[in-house]
ZAMARGU-4260 file (C-alpha; in steps of 0.2 Angstrom, whole numbers, plus 5000, padded with zeros to 4 digits):
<rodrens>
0) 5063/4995/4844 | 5046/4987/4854 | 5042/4973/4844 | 5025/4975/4851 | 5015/4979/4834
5) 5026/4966/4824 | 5022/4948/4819 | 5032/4938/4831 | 5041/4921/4830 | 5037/4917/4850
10) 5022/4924/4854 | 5021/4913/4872 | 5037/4921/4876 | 5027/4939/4876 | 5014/4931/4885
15) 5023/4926/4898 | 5032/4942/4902 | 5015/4950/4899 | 5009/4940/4913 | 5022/4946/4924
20) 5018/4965/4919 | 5035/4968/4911 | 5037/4978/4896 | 5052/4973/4886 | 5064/4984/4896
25) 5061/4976/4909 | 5061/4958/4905 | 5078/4963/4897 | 5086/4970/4912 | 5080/4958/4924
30) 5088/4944/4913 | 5104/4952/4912 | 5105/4954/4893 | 5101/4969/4882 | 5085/4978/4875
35) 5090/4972/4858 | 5091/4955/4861 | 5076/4953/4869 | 5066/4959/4856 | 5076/4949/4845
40) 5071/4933/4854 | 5053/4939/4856 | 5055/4940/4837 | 5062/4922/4835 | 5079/4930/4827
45) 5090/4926/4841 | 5093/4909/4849 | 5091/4908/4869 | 5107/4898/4877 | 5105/4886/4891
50) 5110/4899/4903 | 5095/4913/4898 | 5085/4899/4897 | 5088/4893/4918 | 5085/4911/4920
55) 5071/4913/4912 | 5062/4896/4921 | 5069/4905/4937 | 5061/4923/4935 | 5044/4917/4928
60) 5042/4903/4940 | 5040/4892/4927 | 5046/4873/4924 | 5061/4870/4910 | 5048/4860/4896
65) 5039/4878/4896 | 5052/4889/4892 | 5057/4876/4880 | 5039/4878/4874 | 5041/4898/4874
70) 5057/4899/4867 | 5058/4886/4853 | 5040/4891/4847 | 5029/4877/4846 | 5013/4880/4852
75) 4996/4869/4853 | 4981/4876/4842 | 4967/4871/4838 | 4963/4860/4825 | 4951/4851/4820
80) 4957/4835/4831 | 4961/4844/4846 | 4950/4858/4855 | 4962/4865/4867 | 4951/4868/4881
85) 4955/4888/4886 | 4958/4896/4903 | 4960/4912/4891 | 4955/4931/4898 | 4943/4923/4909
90) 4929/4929/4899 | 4911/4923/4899 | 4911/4925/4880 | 4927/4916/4877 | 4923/4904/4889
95) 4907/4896/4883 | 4916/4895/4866 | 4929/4885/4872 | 4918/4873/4879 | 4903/4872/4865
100) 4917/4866/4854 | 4924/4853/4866 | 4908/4844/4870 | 4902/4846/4850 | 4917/4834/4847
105) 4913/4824/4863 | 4895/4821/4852 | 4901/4818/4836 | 4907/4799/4836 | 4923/4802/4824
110) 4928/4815/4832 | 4927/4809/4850 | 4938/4795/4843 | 4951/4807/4841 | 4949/4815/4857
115) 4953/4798/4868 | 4969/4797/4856 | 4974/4814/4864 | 4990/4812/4875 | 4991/4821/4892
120) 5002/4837/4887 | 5011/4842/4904 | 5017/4861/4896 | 4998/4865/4894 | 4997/4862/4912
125) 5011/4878/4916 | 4998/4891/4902 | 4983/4887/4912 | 4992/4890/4929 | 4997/4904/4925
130) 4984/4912/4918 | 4973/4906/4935 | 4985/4914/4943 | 4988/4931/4935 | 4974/4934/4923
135) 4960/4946/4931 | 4943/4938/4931 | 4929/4943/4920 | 4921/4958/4926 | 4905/4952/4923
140) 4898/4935/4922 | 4882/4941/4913 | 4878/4936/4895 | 4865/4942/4882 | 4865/4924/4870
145) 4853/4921/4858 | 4846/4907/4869 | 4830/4907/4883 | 4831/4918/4901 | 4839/4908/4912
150) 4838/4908/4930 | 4843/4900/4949 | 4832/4887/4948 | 4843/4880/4932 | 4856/4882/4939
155) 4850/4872/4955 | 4846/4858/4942 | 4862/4857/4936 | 4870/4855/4955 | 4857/4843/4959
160) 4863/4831/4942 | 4881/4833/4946 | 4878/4825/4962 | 4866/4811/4955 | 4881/4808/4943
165) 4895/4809/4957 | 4883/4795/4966 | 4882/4783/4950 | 4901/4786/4945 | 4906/4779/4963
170) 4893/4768/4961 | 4897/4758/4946 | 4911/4768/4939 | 4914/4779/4923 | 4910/4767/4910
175) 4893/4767/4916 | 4891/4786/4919 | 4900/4797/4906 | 4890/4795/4890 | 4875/4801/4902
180) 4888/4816/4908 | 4891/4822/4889 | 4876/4819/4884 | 4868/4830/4898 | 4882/4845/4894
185) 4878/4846/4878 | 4858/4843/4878 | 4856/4853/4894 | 4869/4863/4899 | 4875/4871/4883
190) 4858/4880/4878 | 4860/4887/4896 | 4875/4894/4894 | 4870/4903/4876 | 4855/4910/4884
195) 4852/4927/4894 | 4859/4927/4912 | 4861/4942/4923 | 4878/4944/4933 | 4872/4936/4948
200) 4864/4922/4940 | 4881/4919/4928 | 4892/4916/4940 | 4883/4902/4948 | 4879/4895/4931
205) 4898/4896/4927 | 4902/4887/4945 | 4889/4873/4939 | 4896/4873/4924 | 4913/4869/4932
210) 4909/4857/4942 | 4898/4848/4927 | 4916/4848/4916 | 4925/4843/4930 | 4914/4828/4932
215) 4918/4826/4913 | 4937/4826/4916 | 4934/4815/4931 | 4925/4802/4921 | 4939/4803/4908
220) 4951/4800/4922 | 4943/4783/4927 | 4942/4777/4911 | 4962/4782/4908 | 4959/4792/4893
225) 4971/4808/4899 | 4971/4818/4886 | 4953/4820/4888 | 4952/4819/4905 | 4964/4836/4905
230) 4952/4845/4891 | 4939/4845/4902 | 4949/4850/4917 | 4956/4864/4911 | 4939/4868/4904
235) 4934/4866/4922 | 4945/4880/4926 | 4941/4893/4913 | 4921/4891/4920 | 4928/4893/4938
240) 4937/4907/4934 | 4924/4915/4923 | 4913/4915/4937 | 4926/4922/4950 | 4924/4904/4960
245) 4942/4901/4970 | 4933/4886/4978 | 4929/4876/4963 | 4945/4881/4956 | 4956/4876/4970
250) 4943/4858/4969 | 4949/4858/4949 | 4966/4859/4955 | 4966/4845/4967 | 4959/4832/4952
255) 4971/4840/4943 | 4984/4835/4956 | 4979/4815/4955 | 4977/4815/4937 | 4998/4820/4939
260) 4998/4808/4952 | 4993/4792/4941 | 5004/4799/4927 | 5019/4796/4939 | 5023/4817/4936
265) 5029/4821/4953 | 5033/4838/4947 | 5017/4842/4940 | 5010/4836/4955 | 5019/4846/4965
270) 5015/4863/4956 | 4997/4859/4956 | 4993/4854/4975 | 5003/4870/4978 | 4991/4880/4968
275) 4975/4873/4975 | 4981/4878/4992 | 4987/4894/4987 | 4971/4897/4978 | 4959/4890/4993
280) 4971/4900/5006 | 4968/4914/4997 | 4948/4913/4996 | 4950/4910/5015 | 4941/4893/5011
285) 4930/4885/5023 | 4936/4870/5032 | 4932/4854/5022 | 4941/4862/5006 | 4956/4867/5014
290) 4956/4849/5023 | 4955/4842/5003 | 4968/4854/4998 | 4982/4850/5013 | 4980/4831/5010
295) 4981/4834/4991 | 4998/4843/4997 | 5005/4830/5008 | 5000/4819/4994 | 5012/4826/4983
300) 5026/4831/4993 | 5028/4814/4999 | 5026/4806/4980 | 5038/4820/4976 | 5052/4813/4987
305) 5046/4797/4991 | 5054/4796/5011 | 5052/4778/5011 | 5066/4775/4998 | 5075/4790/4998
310) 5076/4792/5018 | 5070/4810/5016 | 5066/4813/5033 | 5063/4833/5034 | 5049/4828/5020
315) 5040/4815/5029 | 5041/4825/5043 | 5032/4840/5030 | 5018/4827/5026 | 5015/4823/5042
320) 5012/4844/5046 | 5001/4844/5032 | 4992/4830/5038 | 4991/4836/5054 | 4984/4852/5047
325) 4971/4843/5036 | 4964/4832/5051 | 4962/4850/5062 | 4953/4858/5046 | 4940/4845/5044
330) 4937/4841/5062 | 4929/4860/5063 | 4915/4853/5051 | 4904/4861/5038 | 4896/4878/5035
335) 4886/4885/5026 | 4901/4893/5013 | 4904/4875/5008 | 4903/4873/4989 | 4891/4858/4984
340) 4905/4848/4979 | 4911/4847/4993 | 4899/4836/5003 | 4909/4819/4996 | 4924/4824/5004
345) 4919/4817/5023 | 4931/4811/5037 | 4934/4795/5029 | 4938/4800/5013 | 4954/4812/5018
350) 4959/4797/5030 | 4962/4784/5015 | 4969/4799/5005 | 4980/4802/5019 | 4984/4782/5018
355) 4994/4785/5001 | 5006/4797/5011 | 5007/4785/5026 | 5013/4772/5013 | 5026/4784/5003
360) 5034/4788/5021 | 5035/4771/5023 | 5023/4770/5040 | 5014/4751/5030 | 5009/4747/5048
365) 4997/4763/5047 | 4992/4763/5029 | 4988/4746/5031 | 4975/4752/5044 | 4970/4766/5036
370) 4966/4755/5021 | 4958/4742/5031 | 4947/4755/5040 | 4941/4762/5022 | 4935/4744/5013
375) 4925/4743/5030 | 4915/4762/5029 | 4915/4760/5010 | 4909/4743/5004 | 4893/4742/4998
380) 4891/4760/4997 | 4904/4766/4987 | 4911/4750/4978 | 4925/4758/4967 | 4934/4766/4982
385) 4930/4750/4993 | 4941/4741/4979 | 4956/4751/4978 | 4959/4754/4997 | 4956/4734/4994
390) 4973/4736/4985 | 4982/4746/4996 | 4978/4737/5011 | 4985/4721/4998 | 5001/4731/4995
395) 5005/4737/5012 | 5005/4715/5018 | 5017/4715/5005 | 5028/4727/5013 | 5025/4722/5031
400) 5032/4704/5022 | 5014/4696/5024 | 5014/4688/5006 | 4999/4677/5012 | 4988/4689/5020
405) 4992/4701/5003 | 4982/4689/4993 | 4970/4686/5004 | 4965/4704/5002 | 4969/4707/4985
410) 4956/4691/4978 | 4940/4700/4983 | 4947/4717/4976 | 4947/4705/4958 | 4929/4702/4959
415) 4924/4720/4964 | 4935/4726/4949 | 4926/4713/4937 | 4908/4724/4944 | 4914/4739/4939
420) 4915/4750/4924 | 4932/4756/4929 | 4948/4754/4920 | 4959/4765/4930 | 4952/4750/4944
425) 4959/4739/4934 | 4978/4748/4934 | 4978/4744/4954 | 4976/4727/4951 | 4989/4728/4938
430) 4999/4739/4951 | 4998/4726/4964 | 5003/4713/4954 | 5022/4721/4951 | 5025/4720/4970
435) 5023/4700/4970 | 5037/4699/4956 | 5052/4697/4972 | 5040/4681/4976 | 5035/4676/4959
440) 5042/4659/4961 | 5032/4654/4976 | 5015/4643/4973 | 5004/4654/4979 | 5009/4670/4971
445) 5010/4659/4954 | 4992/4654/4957 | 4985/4671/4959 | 4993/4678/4944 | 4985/4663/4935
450) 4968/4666/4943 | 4971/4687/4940 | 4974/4685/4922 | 4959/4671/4918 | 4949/4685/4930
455) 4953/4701/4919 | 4954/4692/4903 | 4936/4687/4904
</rodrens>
């Protein structure tokens, strides 16, 4: 019998195959085991073996820790420390629920406590995937709140602060910037979002609103508190796809991808970049966000397989594809489909993403370059990036065996760190610092740890 109606023990094990459009006769048969004992798993009263499980990862297309997650029955409510952030049924409704309780625990002080204790949960990353991926978007992004009328000119408002925000966070860093960015989404944007919007003005309001959260997540990001950071990402993602905006989504997706990047999860990393491209293929994006998209790709697949150590030559030779493909997508230049956000993302940007890649491939020559190239268009404009390509260009001496040089570089990117409100700087420096320890006995490496540790201490 259908255990549709019933309480069941693993309700994201009927999610999933809901997802997929299976009814339980046809999950059964494609998993090679009997009506009967697929509803008894769905009703937590059977066990799941190894083998079904492999299976299950396989048909779904979905990573082993969330059919652990579906299968074992744990799950991650709400409570009142944690306000999963929800890409739901894409509803305007459910949507700006999700995020006035998020950023009502970002304002209230003991509650935002908590939130920066939240770890970075990688199985929440595979339920927000998949419903971007397979759940319909709202049919209507109108809403009929108790709040004022809200219109365009609002909404323009909201893009114009995103962008004065962007400016400050590269500026001077997170620190600096994020208590402004929470204050202004729940001062400003929240009454917006519980007012009255029409269709047409709702889905821009939920594509400002998108790119408002992501700024959220990013200035978690920077200031390494991940959990949070990835609350407001995936809140990101519920606005983008409340308003039917690929383009924002497929942006989301690629911060997403970084945030996996710094958290050393290949995997996730992996999925993720794959998703933003598929997404941006998808909404035929214009050229700038495809050119983000591909690098964020080549990013991941060569931190994935990581050529310069494994010798993985068919994946560098993949990265170097992408790469290619980026460089031809961004050389066709803007047009008037490009989202607001967009704007940042200019030639020199992709080239000192595209410097990470050069360095996993084990080109130092080039990503020492590339590096060197971005301190020079970024200083004094855009001090945070300035820094870390500071570091890489440090870290790529210290592959081409130019100890010297390395320091030489790296003592200014000290300084520049010491300006900024930044943490996640700060985990460069720290990053740089394990590549001296095969000449940890020399003077001059001595002295610069000496001089980095008075430097961060104070």
């Amino acid at each position: 019998m259908d255990a549709e109606g019933q309480k069941t023990g693993r309700p994201e094990l009927i999610r999933a195959r809901r997802r997929k459009g299976l009814t339980q006769e046809a999950a059964a048969e494609v998993l090679g085991v009997s009506l009967t004992t697929w509803a008894r798993w769905e009703r937590g009263e059977q066990g799941v073996r190894a083998r079904h499980r492999a299976r299950l990862a396989k048909v779904f297309d979905a990573a082993s820790d969330d059919v652990d997650r579906w299968v074992d029955g744990w799950t991650l409510p709400e409570t009142p420390s944690w306000p999963i952030a929800d890409c739901g049924d894409g509803s305007v409704a459910a949507t700006v629920k999700s995020a006035n309780s998020l950023w009502r625990f970002e304002m209230d002080p003991s509650r935002r406590h908590m939130l920066a204790t939240l770890p970075f949960v990688p199985a929440v990353l595979g339920e927000w995937l998949a419903s971007w991926r397979y759940d319909s978007p709202a049919a209507s992004a109108a809403h009929n709140g108790s709040g004022r009328a809200v219109g365009m000119a609002d909404v323009e408002r909201i893009n114009q602060a995103q962008q004065a925000f962007r400016q400050m966070d590269h500026q001077f860093g997170a620190g600096l910037v994020r208590p402004a960015v929470l204050r202004y989404l729940d001062s400003n944007i929240t009454p917006l979002l519980n007012g009255r919007y029409d269709d047409k003005v709702g889905a821009a309001l939920m594509s400002a609103a998108a790119g408002m959260s992501w700024m959220a997540g990013w200035t978690a990001f920077d200031m390494t508190r991940h959990g949070t950071a990835q609350q407001h990402f995936g809140q990101a993602l519920g606005f983008a796809k409340a308003g039917n905006d690929p383009l924002t989504g497929a942006g989301v997706l690629g911060a997403l991808t970084q945030q996996a990047f710094h958290l050393d999860r290949g995997d996730w990393a992996m999925r993720l970049a794959r998703a933003a491209t598929d997404t941006a293929t998808r909404a035929d994006a214009p050229p700038r966000v495809m050119a983000m998209v591909l690098v964020k790709e080549a990013w991941a697949t060569a931190f994935r397989f990581n050529p310069a150590e494994s010798g993985d030559r068919h994946a560098a030779k993949q990265v170097e594809r992408l790469l290619a493909d980026a460089e031809r997508m961004h050389a066709r230049g803007a047009t008037d489909r490009d989202p607001a956000w967009s704007v940042w993302y200019e030639e020199m940007e992709l080239r000192a993403e595209a410097g990470n890649c050069w360095r996993l491939i084990g080109d130092h020559q080039r990503a020492l370059a590339t590096a060197e190239a971005a301190v020079t268009e970024f200083q004094g404009r855009l001090p945070r990036s300035a820094q870390i390509n500071r570091v890489h260009a440090a870290e790529a001496h210290v592959k081409l065996g130019d100890v010297e040089q390395a320091l030489e570089a790296a003592r200014p990117a000290i300084l520049a760190t010491k300006a900024l409100a930044s943490p996640r700087t700060v985990g460069f420096l720290k990053g740089f610092d394990k590549h001296l320890d095969p000449y940890a006995d020399t003077i001059a490496v001595r002295e610069f740890r000496d001089h980095l540790r008075r430097e961060l201490a104070a």
